[in-house]
Backbone as CSV, one residue per row, in Angstrom:
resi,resn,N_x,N_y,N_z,CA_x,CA_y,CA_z,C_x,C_y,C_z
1,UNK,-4.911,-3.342,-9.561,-4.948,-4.341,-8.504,-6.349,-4.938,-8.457
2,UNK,-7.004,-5.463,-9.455,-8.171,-6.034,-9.574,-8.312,-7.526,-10.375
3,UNK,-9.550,-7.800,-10.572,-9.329,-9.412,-11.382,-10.296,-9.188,-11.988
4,UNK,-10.839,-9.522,-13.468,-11.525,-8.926,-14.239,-11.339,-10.091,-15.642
5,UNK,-12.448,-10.098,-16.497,-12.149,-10.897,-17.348,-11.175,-10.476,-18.322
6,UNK,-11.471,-8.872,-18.328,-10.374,-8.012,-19.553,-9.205,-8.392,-19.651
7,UNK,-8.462,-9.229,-18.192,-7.181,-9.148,-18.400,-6.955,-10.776,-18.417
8,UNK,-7.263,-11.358,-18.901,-7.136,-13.214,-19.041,-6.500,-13.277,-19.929
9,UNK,-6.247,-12.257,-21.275,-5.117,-12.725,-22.190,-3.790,-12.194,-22.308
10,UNK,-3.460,-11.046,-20.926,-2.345,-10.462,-20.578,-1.520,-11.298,-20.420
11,UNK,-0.348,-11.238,-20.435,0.833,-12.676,-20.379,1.050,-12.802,-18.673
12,UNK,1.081,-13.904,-18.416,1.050,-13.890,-16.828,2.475,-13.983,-16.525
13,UNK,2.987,-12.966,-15.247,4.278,-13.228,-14.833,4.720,-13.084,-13.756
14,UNK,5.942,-13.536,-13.297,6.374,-13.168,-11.237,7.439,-12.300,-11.614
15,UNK,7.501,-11.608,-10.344,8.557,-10.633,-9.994,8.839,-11.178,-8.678
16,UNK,9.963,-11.542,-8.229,10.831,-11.530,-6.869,11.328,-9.872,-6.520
17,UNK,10.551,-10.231,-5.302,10.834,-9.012,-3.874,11.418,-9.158,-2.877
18,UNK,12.041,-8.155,-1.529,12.112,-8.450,-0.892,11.296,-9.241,0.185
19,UNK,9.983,-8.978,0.271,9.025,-9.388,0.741,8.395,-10.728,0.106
20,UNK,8.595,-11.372,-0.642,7.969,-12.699,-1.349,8.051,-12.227,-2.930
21,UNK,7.283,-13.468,-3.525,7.071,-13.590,-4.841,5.566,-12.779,-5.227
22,UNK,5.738,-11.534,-6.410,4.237,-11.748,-6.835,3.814,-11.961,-8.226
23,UNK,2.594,-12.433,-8.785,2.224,-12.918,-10.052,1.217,-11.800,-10.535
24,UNK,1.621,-11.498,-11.829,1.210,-10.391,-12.588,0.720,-10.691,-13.599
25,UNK,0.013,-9.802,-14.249,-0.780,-9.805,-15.426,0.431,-8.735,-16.717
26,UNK,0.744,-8.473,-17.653,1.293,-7.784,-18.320,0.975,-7.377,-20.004
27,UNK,0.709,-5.953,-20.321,0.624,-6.177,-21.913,0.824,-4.840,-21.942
28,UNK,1.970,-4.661,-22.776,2.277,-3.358,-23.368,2.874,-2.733,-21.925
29,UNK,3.042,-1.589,-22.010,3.274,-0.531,-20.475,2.656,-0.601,-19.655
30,UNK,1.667,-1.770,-19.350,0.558,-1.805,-18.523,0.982,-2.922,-18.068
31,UNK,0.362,-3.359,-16.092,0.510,-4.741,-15.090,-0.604,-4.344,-14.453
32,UNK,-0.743,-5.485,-14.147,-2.096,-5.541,-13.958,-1.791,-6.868,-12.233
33,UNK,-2.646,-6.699,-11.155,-2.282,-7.563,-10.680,-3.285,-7.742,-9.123
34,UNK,-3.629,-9.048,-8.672,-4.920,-8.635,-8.323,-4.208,-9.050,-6.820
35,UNK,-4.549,-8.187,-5.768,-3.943,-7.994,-4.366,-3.958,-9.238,-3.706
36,UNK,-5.523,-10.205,-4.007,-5.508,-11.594,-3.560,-4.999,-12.584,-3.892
37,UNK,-4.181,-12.181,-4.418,-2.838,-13.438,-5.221,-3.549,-13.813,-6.710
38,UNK,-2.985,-14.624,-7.544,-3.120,-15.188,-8.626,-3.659,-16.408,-8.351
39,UNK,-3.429,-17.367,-7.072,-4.148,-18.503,-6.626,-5.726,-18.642,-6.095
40,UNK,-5.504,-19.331,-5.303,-6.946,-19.128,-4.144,-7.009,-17.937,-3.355
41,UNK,-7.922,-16.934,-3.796,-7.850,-15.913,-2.852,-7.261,-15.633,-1.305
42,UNK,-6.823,-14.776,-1.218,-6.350,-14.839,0.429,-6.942,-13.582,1.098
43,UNK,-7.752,-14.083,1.909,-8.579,-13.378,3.048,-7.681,-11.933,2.803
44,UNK,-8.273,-11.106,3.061,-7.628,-9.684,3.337,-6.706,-9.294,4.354
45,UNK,-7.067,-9.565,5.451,-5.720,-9.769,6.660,-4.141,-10.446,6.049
46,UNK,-4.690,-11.367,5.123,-3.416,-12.506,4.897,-2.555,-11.888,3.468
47,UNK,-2.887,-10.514,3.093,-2.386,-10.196,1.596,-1.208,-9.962,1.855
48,UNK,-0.197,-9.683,0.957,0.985,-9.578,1.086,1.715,-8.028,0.691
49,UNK,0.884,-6.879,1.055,0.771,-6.005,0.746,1.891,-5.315,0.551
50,UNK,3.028,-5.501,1.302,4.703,-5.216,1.532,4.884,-5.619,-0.079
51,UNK,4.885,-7.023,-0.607,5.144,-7.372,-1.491,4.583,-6.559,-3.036
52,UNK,3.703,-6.786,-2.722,2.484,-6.125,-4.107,3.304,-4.753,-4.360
53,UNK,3.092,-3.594,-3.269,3.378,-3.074,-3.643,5.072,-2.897,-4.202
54,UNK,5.985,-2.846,-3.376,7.196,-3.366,-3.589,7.468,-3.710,-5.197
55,UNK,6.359,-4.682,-5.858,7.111,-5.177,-7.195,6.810,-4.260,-8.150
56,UNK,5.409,-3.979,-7.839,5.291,-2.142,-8.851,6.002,-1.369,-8.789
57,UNK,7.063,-1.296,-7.880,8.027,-0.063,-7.698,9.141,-0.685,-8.327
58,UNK,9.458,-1.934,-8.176,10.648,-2.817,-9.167,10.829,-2.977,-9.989
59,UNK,9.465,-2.762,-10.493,8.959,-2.823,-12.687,8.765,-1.656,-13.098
60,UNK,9.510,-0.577,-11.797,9.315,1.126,-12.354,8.500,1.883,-13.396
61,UNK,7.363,1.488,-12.008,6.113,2.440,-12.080,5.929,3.402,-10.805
62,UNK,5.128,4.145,-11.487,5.146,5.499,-10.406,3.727,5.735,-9.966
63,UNK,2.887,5.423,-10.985,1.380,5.686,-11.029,0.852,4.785,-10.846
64,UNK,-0.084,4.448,-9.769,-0.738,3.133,-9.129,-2.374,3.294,-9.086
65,UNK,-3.296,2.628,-9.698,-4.998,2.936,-9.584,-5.100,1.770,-8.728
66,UNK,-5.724,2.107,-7.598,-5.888,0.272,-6.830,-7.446,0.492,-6.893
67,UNK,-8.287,-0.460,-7.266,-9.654,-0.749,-7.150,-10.099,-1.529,-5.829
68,UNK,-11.255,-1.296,-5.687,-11.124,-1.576,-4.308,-12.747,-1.750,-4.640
69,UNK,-13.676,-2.875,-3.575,-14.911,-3.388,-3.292,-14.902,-2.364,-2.203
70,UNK,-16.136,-1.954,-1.548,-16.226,-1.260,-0.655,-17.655,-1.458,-0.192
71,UNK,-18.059,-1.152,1.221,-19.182,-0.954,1.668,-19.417,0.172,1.729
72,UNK,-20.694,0.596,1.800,-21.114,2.075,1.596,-21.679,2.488,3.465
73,UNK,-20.963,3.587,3.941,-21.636,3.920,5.231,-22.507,5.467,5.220
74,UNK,-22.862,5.271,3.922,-24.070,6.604,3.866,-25.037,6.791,2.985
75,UNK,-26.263,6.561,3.001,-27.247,6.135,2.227,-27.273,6.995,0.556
76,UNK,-26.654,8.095,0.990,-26.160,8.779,-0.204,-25.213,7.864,-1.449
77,UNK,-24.877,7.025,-1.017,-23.980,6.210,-1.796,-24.163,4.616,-1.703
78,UNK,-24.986,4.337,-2.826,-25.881,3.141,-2.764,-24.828,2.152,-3.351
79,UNK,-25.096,0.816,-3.452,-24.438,0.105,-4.558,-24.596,-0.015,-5.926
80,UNK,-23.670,-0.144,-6.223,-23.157,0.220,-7.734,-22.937,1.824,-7.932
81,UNK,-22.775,2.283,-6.669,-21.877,3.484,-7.082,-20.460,3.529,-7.053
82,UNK,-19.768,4.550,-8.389,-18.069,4.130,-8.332,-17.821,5.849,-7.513
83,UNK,-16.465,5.198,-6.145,-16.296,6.334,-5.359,-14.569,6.454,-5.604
84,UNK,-14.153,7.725,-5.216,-12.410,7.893,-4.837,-12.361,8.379,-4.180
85,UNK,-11.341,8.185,-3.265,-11.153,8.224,-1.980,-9.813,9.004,-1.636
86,UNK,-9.963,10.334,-1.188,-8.816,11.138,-1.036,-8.281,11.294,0.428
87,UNK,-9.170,10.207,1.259,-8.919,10.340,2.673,-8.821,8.812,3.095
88,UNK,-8.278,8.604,4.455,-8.356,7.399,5.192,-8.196,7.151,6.735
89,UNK,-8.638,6.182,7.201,-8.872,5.749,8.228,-8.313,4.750,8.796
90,UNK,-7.254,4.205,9.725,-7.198,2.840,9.958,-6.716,3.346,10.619
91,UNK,-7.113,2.639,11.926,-6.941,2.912,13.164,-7.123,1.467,13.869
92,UNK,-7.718,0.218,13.482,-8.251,-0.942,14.149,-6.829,-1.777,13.921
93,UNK,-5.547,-1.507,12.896,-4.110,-2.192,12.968,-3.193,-0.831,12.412
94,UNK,-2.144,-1.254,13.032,-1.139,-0.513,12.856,-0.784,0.080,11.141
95,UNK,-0.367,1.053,10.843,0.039,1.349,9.442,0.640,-0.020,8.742
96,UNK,0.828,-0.182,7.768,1.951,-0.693,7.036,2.630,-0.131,6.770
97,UNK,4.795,-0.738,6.802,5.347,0.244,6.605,6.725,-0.947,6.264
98,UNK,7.289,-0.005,4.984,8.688,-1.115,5.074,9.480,-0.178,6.427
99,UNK,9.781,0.596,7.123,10.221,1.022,8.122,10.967,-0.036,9.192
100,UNK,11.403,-1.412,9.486,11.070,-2.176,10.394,11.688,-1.914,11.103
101,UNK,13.446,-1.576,10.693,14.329,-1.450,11.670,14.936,0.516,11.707
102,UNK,13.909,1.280,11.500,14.682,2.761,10.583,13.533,3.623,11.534
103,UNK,14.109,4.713,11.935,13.432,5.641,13.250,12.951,6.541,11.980
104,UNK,11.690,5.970,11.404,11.586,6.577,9.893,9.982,7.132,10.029
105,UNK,9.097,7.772,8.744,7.559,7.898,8.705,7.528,8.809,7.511
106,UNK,6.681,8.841,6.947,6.390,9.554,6.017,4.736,10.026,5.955
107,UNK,4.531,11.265,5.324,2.910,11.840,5.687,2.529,10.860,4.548
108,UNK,0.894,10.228,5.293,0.287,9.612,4.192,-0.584,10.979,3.154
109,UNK,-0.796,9.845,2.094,-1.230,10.559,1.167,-1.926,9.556,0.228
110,UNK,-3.353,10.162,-0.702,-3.461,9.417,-1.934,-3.755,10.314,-3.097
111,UNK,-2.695,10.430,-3.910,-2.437,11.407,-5.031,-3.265,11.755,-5.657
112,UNK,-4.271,11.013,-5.912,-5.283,10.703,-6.923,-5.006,11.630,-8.525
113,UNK,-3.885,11.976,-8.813,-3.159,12.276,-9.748,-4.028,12.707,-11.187
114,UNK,-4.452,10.971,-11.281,-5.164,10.926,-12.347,-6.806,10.523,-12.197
115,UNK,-7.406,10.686,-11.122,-8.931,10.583,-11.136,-9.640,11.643,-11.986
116,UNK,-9.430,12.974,-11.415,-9.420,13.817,-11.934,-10.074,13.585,-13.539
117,UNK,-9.014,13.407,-14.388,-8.806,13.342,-15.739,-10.248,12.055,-16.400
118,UNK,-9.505,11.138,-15.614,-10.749,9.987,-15.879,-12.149,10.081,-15.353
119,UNK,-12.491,11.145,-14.729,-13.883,11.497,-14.140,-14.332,12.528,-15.186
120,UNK,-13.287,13.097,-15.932,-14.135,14.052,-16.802,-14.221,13.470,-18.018
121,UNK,-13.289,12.573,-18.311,-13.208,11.871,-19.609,-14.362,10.724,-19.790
122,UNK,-14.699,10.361,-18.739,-15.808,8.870,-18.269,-16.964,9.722,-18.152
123,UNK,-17.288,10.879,-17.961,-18.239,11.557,-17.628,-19.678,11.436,-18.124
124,UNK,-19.448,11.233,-19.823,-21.080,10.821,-20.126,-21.396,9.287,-19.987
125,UNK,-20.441,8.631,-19.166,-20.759,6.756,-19.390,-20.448,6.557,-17.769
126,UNK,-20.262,7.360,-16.519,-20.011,6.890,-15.027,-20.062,8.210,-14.517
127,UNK,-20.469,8.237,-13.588,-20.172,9.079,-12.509,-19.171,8.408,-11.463
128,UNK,-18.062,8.820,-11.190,-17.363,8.937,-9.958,-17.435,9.918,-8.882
129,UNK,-17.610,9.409,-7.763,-18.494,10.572,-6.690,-16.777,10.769,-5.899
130,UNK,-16.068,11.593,-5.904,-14.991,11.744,-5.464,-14.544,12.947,-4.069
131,UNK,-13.398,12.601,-3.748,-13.341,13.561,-2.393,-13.411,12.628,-1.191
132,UNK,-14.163,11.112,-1.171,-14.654,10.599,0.114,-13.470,10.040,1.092
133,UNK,-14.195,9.652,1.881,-13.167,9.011,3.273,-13.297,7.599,3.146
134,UNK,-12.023,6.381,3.314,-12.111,4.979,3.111,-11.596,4.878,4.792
135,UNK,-12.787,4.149,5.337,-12.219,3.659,7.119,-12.108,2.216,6.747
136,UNK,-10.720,1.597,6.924,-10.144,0.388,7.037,-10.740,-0.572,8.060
137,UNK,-10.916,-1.988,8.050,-11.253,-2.262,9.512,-10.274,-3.722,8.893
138,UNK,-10.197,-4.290,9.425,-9.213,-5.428,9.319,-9.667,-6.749,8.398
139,UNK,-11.103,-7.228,9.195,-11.371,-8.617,8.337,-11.474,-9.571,8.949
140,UNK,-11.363,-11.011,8.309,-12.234,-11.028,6.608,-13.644,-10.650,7.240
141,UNK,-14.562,-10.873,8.365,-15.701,-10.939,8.734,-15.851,-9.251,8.202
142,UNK,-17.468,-9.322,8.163,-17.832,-7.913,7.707,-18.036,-7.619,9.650
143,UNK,-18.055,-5.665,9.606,-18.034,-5.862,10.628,-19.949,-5.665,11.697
144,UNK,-19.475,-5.396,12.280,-20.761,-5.618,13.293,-21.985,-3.987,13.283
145,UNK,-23.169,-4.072,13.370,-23.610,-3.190,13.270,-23.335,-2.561,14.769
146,UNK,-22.705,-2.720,15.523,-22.205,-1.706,17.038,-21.049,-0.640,16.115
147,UNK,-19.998,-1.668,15.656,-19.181,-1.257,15.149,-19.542,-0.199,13.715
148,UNK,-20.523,-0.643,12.737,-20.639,0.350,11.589,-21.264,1.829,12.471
149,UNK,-21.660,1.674,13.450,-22.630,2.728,14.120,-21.535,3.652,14.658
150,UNK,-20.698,3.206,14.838,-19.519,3.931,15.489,-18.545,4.558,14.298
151,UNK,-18.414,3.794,13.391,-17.382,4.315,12.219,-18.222,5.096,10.905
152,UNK,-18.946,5.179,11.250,-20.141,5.784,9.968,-19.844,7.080,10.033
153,UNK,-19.542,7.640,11.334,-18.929,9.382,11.493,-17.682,9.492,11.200
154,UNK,-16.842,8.234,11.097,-15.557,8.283,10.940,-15.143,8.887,9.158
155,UNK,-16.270,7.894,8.113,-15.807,7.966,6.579,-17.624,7.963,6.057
156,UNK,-16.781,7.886,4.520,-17.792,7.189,4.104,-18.038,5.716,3.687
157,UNK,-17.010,4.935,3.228,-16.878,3.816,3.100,-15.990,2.890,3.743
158,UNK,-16.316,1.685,3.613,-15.326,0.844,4.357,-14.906,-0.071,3.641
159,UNK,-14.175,-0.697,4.099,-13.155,-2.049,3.148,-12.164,-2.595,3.880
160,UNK,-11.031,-2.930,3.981,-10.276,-3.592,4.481,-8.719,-3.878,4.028
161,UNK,-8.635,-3.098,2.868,-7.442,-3.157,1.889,-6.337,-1.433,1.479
162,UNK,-7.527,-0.870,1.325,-6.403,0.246,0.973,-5.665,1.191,1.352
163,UNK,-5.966,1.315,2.937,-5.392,2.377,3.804,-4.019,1.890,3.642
164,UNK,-3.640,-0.062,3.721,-2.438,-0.072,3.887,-1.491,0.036,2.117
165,UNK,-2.606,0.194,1.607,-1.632,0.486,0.471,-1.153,1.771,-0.062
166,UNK,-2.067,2.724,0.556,-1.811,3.954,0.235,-0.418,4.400,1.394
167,UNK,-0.545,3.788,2.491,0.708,4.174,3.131,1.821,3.352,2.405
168,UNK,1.718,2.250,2.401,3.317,1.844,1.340,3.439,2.728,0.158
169,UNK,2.297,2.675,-0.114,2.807,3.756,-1.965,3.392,5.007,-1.149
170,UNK,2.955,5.572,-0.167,3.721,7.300,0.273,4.960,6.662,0.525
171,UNK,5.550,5.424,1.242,6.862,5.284,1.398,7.575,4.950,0.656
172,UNK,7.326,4.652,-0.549,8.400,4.202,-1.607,8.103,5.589,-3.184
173,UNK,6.889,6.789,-2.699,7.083,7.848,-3.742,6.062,7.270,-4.896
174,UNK,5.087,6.413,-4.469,4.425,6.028,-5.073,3.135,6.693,-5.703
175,UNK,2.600,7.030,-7.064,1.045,7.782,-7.107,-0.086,7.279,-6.814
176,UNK,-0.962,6.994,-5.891,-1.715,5.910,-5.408,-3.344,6.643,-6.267
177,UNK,-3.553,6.428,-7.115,-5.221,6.695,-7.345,-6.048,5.416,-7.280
178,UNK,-7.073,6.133,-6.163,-8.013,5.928,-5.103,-9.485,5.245,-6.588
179,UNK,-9.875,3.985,-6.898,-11.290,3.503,-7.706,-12.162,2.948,-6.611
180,UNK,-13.202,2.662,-6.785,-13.655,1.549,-6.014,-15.379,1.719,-5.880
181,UNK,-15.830,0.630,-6.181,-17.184,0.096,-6.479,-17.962,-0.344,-5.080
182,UNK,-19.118,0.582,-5.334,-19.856,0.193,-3.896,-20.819,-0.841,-4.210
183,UNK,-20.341,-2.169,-3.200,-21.260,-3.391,-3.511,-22.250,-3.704,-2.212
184,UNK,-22.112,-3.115,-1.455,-23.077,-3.359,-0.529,-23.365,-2.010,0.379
185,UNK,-24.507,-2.270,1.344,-24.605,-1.135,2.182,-23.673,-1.894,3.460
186,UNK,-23.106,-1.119,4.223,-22.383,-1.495,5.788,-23.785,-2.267,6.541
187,UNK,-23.269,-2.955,7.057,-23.939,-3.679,8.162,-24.812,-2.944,9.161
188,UNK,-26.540,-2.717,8.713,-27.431,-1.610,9.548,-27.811,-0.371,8.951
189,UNK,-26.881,0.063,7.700,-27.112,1.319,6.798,-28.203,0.616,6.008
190,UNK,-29.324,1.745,5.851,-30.762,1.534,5.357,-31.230,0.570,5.798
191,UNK,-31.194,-0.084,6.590,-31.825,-1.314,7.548,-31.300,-2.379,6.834
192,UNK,-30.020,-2.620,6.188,-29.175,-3.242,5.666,-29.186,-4.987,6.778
193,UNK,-29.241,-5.702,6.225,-28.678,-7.062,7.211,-27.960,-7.529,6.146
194,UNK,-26.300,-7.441,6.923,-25.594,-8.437,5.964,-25.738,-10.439,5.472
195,UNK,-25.283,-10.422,4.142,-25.706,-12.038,3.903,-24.354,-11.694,2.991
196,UNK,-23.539,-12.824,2.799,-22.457,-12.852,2.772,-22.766,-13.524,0.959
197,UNK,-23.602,-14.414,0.883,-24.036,-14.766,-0.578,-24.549,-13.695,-1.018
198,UNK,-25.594,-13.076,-0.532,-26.252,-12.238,-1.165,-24.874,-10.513,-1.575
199,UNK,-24.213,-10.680,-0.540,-22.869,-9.696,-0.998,-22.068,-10.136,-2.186
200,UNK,-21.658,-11.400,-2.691,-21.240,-11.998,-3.341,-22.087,-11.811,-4.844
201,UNK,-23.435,-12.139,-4.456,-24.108,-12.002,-5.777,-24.064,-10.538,-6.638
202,UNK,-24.314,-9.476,-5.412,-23.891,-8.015,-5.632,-22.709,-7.947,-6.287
203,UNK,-21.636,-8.474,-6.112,-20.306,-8.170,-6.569,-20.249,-8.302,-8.346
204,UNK,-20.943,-9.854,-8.164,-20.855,-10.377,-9.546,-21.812,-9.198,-10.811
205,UNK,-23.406,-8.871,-10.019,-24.056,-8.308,-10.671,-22.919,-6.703,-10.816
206,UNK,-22.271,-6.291,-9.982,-21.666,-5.090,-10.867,-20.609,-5.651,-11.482
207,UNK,-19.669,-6.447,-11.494,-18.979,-6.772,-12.441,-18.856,-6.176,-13.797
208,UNK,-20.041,-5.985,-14.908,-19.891,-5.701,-16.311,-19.510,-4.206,-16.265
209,UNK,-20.595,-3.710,-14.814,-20.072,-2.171,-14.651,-18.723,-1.874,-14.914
210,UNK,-18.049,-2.869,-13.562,-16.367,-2.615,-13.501,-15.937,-3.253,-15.059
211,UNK,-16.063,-3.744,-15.671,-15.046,-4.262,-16.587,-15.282,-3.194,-17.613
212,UNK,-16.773,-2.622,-17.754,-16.783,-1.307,-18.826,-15.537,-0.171,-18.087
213,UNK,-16.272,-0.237,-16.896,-14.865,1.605,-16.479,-13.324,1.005,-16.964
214,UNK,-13.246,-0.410,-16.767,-11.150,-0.521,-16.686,-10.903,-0.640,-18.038
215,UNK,-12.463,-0.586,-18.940,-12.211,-0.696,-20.293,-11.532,0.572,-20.962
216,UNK,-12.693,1.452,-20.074,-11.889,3.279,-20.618,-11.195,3.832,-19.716
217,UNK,-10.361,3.199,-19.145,-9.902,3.465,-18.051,-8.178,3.415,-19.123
218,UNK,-8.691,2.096,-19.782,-7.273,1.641,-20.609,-7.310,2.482,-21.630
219,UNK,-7.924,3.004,-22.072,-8.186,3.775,-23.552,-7.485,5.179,-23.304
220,UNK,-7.927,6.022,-22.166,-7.241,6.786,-21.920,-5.932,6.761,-21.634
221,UNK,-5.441,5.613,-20.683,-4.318,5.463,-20.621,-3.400,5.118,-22.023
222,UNK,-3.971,4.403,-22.586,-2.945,4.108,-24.038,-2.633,5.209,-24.725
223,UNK,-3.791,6.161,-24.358,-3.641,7.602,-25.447,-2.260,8.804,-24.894
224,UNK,-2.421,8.741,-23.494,-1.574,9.302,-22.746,0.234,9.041,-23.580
């Protein structure tokens, strides 16, 4: 669930869901598909997360890596560090859930199945700092240093995307492993002042990072 140059010559394709249409990347046993649509990005509040996940379960897959941007809420974990996340937080909106009309729930969970494997295999070329807590907050605005001051005891990182995906993947039996690249400090961590360009520029400067890990990320997987 990322966008990356690696995958520009994957064949692009849609799957119809119950929830909408989504557009995919595809090559070999592998989809590839980036949460903010295939168009003009869509704010994080506005993703179609019902959907996304939904079509991975339609093109029967079981094993899901979602990558994820993240802010860092502990000086221990600077940017350009890669974290996984075996815990979560969201508490600022309701779960996501196909549940709508069904007196239903399922325990969340994120499998992390296969981090494991790829943390020992990546080992002399990344460190993955694993085990951490992801606290959700909604979006798109980053949030407020009242607010990071308050949720900093909650996790270690923040973002805005994966709590609700890890609960759809537990409801449809999904393996959800937890990636994700720390591009900034939270708003006030290390006397941090957010700049929304200057976050942007961060993103781009780790970029080559991320496109090396999804490089051996694929290598292992093909070998599997």
């Amino acid at each position: 669930m990322v966008h990356s140059r690696l995958f520009s010559g994957w064949e692009p394709r849609n799957v119809a869901t119950d929830f909408g249409a989504v557009s995919y990347r595809a090559q070999g046993d592998f989809v590839v598909l980036n949460r903010h649509g295939a168009g003009e990005p869509l704010p994080p509040h506005a993703i179609n997360h019902r959907a996304n996940i939904r079509a991975l379960a339609n093109l029967g897959f079981r094993d899901v890596i979602a990558f994820n941007s993240v802010g860092s809420l502990k000086p221990d974990l600077p940017p350009g560090t890669f974290v996984s996340c075996s815990d979560y937080v969201a508490l600022q909106q309701g779960p996501a859930t196909y549940f709508d009309a069904e007196l239903k729930g399922t325990v969340p969970r994120i499998a992390n199945n296969l981090v494991q494997k790829f943390a020992a295999r990546l080992a002399q070329e990344f460190t993955i700092v694993s085990g951490r807590t992801y606290v959700q907050m909604r979006g798109p605005r980053f949030e407020t240093r009242a607010e990071i001051n308050l949720i900093r005891h909650w996790g270690d990182v923040v973002g805005m995307t994966l709590a609700h995906e890890a609960d759809l993947c537990a409801e449809l039996g999904l393996n959800l492993n937890s990636l994700a690249m720390v591009d900034n400090f939270a708003n006030g961590i290390e006397g941090n002042s957010l700049d929304y360009l200057k976050f942007k520029e961060q993103v781009k400067a780790n970029q080559e990072k991320v496109d090396c890990l999804f490089a051996g990320l694929l290598a292992i997987l093909t070998e599997s």
